[in-house]
C-alpha positions in Angstrom: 169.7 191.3 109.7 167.9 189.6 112.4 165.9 186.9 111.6 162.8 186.4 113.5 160.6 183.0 113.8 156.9 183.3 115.5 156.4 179.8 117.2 153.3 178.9 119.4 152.7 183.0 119.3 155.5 183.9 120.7 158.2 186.0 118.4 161.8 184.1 119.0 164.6 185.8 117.1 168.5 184.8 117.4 169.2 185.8 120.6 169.6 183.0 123.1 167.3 182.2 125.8 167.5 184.5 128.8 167.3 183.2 132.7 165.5 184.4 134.7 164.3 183.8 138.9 161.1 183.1 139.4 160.3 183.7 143.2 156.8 181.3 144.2 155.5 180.9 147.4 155.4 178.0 149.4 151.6 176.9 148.1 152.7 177.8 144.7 156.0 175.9 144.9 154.3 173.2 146.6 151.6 172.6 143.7 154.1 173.0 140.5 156.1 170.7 142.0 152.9 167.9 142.4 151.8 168.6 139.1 155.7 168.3 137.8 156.1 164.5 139.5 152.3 163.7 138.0 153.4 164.9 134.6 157.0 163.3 135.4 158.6 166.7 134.2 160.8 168.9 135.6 159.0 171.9 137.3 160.8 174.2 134.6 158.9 172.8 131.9 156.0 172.9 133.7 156.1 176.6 134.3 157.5 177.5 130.7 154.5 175.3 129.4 152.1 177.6 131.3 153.9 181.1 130.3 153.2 180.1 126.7 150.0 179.0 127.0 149.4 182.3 128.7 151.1 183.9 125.8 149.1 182.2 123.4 145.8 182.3 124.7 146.2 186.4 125.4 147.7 186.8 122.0 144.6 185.3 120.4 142.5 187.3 122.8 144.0 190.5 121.8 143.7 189.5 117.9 139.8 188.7 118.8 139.4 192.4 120.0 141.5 194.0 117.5 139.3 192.3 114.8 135.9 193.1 116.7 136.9 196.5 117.0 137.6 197.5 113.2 134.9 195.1 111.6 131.9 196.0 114.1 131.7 199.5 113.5 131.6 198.3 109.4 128.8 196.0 110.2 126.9 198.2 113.0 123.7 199.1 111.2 123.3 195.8 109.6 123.6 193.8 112.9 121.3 196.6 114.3 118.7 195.6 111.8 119.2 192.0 112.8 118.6 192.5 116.1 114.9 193.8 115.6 
């Protein structure tokens, strides 16, 4: 049975982390690696700070629409009489 843990809206399960290349260009590079000597962090955790806040702002996007788009319909002809 695989376990599975949701953390910062990302699903994590018991397989461990994967590597991967992430190919920047020279602009891109060039500003991670300012904002990783501000932050005095490595440019890694810069860039796997950003994926989850990517992650976790989409994730509550998607859960925002999802929502809107089964409880409008329910609510369409009071809202329409609110609106005159």
């Amino acid at each position: 049975m695989t376990r599975l843990l949701i953390r910062r809206g990302i699903a994590v399960d018991t397989m461990p982390p994967m590597a991967m290349t992430l190919r920047l260009d020279d602009a891109e590079a060039a500003a991670l690696r300012k904002r990783a000597d501000l932050e005095e962090r490595s440019m890694q955790d810069i860039a796997r700070a950003a994926i989850r806040e990517y992650i976790e702002h989409h994730s509550r996007s998607d859960l925002i629409d999802s929502v809107l788009d089964t409880q409008l319909p329910r609510f369409a002809e009071a809202l329409d009489r609110l609106g005159r």
